[in-house]
Biopython code that builds the backbone (N, CA, C, O; Angstrom):
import numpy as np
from Bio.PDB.StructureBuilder import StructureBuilder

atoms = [
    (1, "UNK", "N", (116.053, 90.969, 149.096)),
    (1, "UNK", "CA", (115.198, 91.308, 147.966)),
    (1, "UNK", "C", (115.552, 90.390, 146.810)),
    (1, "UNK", "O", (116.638, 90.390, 146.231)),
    (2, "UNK", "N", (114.656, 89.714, 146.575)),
    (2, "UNK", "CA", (115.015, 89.087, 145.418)),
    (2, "UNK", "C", (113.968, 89.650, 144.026)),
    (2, "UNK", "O", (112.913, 90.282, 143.963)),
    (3, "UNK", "N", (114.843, 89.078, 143.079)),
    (3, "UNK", "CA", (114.665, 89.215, 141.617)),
    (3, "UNK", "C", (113.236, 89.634, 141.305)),
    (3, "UNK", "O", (112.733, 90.681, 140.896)),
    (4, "UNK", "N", (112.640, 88.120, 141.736)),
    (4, "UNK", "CA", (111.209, 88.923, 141.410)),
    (4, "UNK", "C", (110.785, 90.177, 142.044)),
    (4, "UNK", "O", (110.205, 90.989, 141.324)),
    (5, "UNK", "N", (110.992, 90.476, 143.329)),
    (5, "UNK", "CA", (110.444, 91.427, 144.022)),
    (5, "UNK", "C", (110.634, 92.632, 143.390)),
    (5, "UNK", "O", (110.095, 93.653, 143.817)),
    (6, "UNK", "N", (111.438, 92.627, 142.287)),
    (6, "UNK", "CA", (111.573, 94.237, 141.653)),
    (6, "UNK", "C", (109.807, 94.433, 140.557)),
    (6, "UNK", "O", (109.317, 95.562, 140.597)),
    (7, "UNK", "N", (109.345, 93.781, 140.045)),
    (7, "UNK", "CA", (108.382, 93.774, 139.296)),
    (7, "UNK", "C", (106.936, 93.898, 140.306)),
    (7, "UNK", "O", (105.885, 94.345, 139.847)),
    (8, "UNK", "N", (107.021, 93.612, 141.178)),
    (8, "UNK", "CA", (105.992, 93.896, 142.047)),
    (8, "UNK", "C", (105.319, 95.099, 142.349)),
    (8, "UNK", "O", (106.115, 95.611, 143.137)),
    (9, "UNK", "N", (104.010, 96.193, 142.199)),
    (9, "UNK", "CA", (103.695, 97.568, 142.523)),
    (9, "UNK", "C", (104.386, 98.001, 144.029)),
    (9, "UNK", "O", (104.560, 97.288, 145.018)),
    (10, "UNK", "N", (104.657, 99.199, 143.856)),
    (10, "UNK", "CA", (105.410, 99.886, 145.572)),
    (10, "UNK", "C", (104.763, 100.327, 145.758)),
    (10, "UNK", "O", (104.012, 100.657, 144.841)),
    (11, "UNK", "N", (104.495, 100.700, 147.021)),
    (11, "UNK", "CA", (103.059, 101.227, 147.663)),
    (11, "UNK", "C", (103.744, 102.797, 147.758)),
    (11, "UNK", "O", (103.157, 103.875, 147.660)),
    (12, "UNK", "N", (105.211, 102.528, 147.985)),
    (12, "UNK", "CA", (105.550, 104.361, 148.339)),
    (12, "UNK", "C", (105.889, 104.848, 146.882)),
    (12, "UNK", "O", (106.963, 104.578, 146.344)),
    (13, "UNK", "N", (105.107, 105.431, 146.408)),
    (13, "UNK", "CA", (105.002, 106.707, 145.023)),
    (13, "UNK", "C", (106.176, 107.391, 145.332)),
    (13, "UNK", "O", (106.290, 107.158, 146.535)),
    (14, "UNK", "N", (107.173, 108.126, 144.990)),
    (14, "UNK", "CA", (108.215, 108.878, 144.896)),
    (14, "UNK", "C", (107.604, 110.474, 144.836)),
    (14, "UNK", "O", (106.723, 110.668, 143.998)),
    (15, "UNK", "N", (107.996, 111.527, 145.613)),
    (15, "UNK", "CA", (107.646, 112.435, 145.882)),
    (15, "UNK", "C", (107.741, 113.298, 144.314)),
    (15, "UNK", "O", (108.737, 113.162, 143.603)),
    (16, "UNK", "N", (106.467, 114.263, 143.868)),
    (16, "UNK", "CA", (106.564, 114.542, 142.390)),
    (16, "UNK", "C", (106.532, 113.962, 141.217)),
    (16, "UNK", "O", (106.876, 114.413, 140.124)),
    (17, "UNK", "N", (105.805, 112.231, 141.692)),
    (17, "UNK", "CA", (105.398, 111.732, 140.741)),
    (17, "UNK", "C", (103.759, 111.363, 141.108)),
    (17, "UNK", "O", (103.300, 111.112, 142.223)),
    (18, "UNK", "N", (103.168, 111.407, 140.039)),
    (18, "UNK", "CA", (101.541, 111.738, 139.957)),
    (18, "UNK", "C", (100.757, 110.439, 139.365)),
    (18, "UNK", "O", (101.078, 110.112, 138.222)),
    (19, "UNK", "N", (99.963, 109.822, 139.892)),
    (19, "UNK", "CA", (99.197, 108.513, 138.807)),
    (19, "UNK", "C", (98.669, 109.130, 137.807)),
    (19, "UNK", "O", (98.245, 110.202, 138.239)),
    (20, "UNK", "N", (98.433, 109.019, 136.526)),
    (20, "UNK", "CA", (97.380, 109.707, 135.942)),
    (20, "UNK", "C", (96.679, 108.438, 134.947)),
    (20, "UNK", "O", (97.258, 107.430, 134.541)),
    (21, "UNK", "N", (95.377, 108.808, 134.727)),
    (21, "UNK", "CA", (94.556, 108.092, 134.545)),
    (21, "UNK", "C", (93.927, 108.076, 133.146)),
    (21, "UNK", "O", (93.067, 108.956, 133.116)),
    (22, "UNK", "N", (94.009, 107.454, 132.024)),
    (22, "UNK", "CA", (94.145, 108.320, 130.679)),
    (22, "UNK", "C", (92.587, 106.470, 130.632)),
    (22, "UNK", "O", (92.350, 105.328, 131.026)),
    (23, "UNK", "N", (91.994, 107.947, 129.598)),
    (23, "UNK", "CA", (90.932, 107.253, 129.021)),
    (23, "UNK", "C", (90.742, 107.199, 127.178)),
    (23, "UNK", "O", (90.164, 108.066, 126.521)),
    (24, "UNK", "N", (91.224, 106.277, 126.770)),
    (24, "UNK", "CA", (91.308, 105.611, 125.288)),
    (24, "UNK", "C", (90.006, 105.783, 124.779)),
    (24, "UNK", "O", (89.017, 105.692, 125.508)),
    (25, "UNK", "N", (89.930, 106.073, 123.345)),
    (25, "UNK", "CA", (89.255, 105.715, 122.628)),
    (25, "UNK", "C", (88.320, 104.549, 121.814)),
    (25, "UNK", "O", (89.038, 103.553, 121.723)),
    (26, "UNK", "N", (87.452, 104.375, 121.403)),
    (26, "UNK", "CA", (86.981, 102.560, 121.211)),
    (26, "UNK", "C", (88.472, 102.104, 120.176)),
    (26, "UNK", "O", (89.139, 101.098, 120.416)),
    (27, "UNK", "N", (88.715, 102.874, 119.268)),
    (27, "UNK", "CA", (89.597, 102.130, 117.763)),
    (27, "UNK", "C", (91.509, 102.261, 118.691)),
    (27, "UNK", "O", (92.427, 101.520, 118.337)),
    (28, "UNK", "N", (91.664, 103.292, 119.780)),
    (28, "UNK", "CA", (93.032, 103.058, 120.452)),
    (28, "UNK", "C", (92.937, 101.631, 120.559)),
    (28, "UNK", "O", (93.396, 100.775, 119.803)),
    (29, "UNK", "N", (91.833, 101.423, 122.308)),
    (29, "UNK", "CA", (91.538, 100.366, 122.478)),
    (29, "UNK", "C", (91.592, 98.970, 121.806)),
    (29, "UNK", "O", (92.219, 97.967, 122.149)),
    (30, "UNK", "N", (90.916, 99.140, 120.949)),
    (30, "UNK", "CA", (91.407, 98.157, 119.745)),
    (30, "UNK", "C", (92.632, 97.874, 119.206)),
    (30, "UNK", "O", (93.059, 96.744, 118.968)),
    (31, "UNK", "N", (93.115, 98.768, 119.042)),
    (31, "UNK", "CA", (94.502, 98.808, 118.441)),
    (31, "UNK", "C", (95.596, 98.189, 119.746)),
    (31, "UNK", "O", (96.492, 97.396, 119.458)),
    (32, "UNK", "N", (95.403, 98.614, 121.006)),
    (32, "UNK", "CA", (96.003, 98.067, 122.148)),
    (32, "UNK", "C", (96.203, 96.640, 122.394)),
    (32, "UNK", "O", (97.170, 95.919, 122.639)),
    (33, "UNK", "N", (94.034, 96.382, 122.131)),
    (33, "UNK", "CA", (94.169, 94.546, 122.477)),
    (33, "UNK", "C", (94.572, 93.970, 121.174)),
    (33, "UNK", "O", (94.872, 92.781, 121.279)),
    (34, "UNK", "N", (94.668, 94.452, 119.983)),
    (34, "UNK", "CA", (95.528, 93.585, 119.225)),
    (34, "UNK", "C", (97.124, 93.169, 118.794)),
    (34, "UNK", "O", (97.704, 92.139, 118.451)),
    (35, "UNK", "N", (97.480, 94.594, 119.020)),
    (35, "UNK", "CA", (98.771, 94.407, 119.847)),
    (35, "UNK", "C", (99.439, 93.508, 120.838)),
    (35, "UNK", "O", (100.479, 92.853, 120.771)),
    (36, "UNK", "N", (98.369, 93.693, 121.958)),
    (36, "UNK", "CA", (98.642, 92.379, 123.256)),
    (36, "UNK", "C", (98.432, 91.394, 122.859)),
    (36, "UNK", "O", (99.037, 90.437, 123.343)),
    (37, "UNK", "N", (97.521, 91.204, 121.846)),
    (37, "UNK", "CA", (97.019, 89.630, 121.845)),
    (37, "UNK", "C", (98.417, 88.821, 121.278)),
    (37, "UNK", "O", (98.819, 87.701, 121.593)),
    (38, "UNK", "N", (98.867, 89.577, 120.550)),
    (38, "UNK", "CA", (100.369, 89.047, 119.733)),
    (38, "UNK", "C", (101.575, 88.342, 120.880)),
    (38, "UNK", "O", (102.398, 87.476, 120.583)),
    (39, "UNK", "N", (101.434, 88.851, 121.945)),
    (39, "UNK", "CA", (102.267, 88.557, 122.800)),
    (39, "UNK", "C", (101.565, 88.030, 124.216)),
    (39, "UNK", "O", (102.159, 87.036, 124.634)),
    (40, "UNK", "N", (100.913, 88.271, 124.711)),
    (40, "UNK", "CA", (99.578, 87.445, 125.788)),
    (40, "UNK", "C", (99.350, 86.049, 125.602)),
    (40, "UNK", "O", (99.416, 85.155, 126.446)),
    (41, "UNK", "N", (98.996, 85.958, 124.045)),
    (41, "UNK", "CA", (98.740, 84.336, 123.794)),
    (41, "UNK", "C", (99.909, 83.655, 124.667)),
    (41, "UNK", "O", (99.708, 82.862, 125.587)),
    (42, "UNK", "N", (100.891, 84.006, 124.317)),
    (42, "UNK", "CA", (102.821, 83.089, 124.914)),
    (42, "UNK", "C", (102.603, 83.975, 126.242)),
    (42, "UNK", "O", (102.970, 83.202, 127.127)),
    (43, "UNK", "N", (102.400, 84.590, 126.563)),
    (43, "UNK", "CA", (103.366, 84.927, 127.358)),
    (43, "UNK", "C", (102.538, 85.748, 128.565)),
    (43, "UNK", "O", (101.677, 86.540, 128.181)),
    (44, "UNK", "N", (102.713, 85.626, 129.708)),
    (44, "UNK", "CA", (102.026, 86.036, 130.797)),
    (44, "UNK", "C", (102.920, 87.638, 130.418)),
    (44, "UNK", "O", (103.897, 87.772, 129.682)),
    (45, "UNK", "N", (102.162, 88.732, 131.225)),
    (45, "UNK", "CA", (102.914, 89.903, 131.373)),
    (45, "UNK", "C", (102.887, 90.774, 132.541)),
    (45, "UNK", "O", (101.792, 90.590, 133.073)),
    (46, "UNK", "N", (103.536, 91.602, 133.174)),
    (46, "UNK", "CA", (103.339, 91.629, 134.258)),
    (46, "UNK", "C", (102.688, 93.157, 133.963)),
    (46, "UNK", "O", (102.579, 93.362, 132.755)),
    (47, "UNK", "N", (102.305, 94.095, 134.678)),
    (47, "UNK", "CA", (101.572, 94.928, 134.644)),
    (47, "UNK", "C", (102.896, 96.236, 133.960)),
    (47, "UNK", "O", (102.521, 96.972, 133.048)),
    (48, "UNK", "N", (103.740, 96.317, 134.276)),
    (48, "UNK", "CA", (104.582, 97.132, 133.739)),
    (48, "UNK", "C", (105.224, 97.251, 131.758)),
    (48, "UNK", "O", (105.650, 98.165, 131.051)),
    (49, "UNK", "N", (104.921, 95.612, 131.540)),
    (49, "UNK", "CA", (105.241, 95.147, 130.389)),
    (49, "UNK", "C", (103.627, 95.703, 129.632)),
    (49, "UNK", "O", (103.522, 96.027, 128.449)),
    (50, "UNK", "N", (102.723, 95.705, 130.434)),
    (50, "UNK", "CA", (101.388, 95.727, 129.743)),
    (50, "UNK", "C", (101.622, 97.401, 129.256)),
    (50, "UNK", "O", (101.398, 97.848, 128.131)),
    (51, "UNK", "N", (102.076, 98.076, 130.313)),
    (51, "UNK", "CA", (102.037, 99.390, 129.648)),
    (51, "UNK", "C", (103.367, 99.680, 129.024)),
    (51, "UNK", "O", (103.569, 100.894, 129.044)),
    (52, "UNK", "N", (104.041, 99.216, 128.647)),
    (52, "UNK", "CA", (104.941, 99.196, 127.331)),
    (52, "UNK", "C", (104.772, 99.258, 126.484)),
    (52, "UNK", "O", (105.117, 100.064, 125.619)),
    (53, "UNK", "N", (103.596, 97.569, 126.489)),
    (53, "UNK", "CA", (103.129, 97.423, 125.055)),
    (53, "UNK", "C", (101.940, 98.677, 124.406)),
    (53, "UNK", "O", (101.590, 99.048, 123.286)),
    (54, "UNK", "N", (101.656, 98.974, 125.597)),
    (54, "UNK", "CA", (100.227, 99.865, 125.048)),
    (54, "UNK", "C", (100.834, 100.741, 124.514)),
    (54, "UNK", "O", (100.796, 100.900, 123.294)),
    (55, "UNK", "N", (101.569, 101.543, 125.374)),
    (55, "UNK", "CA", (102.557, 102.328, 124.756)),
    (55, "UNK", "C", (102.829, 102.383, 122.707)),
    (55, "UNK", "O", (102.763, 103.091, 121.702)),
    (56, "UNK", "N", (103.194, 100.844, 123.314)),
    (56, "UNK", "CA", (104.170, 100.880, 121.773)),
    (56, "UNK", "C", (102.700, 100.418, 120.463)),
    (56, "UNK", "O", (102.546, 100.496, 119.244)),
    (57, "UNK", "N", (101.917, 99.953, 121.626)),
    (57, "UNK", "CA", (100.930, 99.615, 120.800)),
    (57, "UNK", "C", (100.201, 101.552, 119.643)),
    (57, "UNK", "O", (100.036, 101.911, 118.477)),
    (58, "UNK", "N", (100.036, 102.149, 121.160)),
    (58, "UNK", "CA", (99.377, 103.790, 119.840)),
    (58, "UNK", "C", (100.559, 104.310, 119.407)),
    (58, "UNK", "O", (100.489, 105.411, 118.861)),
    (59, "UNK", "N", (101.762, 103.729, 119.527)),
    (59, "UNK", "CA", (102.609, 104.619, 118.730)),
    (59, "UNK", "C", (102.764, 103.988, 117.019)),
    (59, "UNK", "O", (103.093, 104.523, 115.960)),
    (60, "UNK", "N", (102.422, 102.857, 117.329)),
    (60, "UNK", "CA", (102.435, 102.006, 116.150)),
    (60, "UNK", "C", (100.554, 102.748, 115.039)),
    (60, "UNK", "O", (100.287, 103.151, 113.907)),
    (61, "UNK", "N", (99.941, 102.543, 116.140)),
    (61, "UNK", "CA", (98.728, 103.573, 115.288)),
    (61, "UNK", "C", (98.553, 104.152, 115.520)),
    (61, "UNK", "O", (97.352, 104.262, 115.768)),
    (62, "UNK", "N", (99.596, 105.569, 115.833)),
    (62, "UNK", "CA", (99.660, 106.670, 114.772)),
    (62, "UNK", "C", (100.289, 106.795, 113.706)),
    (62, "UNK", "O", (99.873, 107.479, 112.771)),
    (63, "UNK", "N", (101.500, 106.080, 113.694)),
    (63, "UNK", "CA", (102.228, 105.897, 112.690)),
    (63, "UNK", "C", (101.536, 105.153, 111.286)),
    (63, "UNK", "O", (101.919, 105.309, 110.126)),
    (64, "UNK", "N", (100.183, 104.137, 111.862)),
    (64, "UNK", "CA", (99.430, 103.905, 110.983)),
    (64, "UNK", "C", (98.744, 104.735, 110.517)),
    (64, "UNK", "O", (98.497, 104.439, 109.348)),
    (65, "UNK", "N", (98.120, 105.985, 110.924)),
    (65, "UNK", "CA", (96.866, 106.510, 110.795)),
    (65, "UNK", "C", (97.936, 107.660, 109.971)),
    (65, "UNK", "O", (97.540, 108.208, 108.942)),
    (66, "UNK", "N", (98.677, 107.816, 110.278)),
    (66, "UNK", "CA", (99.833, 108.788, 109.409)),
    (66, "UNK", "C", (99.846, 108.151, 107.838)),
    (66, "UNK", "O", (99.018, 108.306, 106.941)),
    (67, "UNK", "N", (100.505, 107.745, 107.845)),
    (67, "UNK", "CA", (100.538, 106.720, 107.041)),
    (67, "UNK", "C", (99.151, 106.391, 105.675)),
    (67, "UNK", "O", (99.335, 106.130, 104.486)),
    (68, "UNK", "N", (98.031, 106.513, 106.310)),
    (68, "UNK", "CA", (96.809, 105.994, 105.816)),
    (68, "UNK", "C", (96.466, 107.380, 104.922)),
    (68, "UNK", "O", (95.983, 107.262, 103.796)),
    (69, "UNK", "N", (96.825, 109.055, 105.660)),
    (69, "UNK", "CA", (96.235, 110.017, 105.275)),
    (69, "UNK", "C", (97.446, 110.911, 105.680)),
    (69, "UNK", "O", (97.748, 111.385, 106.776)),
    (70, "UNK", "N", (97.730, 110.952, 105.103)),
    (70, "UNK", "CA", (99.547, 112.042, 104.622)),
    (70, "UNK", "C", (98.767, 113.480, 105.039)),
    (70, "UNK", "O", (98.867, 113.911, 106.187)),
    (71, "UNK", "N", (98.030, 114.141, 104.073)),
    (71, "UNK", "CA", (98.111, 115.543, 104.404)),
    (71, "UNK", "C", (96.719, 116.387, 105.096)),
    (71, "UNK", "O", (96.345, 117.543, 104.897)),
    (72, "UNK", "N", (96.060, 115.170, 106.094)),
    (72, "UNK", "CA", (95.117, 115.541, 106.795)),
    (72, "UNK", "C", (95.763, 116.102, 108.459)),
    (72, "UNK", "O", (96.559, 115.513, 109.191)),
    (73, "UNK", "N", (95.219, 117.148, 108.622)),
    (73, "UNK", "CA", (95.735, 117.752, 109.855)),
    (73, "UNK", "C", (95.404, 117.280, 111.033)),
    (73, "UNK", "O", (96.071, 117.189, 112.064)),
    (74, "UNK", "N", (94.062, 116.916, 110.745)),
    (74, "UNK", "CA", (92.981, 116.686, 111.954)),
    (74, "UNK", "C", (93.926, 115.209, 112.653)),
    (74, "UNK", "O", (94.305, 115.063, 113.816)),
    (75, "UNK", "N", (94.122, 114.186, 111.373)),
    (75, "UNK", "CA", (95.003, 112.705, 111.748)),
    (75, "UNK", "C", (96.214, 113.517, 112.323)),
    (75, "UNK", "O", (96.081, 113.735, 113.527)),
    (76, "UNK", "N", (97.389, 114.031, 111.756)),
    (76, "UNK", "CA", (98.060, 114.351, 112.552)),
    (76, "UNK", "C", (98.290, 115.252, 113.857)),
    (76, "UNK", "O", (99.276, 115.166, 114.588)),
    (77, "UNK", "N", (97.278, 116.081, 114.015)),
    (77, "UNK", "CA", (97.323, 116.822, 115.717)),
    (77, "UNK", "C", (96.488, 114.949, 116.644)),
    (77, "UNK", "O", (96.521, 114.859, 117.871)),
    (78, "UNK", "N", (95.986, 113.988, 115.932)),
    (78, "UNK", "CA", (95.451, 113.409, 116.949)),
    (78, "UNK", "C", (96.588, 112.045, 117.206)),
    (78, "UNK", "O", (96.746, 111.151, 118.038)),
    (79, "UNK", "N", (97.075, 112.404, 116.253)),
    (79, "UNK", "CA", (98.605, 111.406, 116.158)),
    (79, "UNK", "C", (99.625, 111.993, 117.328)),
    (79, "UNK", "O", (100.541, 111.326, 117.808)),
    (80, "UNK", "N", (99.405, 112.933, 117.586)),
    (80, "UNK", "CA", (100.631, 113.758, 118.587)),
    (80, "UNK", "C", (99.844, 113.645, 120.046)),
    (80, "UNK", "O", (100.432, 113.480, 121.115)),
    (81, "UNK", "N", (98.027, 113.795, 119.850)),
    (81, "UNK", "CA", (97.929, 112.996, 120.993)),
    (81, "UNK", "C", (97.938, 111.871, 121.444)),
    (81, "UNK", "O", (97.503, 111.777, 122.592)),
    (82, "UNK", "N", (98.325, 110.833, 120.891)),
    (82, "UNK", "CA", (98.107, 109.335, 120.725)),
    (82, "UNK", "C", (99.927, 109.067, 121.163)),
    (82, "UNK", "O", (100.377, 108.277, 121.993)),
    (83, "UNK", "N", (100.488, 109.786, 120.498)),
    (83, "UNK", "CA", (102.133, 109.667, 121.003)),
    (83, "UNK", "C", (102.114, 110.549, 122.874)),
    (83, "UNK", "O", (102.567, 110.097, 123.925)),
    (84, "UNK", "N", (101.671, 111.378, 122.710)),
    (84, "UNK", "CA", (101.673, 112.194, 123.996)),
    (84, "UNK", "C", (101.075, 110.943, 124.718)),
    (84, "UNK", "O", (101.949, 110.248, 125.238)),
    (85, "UNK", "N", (99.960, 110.547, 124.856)),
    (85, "UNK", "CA", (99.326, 109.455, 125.749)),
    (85, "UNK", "C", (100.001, 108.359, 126.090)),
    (85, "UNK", "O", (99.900, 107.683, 127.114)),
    (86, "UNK", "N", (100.875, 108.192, 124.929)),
    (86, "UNK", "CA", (101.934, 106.768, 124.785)),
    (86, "UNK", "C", (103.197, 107.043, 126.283)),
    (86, "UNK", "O", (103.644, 106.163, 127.019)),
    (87, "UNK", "N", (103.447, 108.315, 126.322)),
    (87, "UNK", "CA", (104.890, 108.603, 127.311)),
    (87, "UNK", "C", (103.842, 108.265, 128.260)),
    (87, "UNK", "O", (104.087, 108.234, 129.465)),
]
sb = StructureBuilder()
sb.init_structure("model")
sb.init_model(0)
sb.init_chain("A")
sb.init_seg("    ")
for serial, (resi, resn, name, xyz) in enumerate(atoms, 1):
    if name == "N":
        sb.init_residue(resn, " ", resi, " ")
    sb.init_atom(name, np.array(xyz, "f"), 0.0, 1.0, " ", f" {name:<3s}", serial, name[0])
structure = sb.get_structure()
């Protein structure tokens, strides 16, 4: 086994783990490909790095959208889903 071969998809799923399939919003979305674009331009990524960044990409806007509107509720319950979506 070499090096690269660890980054490659496994076909055998680990028993009690589930794919799940999450569907973004148009302005997540957005917020995702501009995120990537920061690091895509340089740099190839492999599919595991992509969901890192996405990851880190809505955690970064919620923290924006926090940020923008302090004592609106509605931004923060959708901020906790935007972090929830992120794990």
């Amino acid at each position: 086994m070499g090096i690269l071969n660890r980054f490659k998809k496994k076909d055998n799923i680990p028993q009690g783990y589930v794919e799940i399939s999450l569907e973004y919003t148009q302005e997540e979305t957005h917020a995702i490909k501009e995120f990537l674009a920061l690091y895509t331009d340089q740099y190839e990524l492999a599919p595991r790095a992509v969901s890192s960044f996405s990851a880190q990409a809505l955690i970064a806007y919620a923290d924006y959208l926090k940020n923008e509107t302090q004592a609106n509720k509605y931004v923060e319950r959708v901020c906790y889903e935007l972090i929830d979506k992120a794990r």
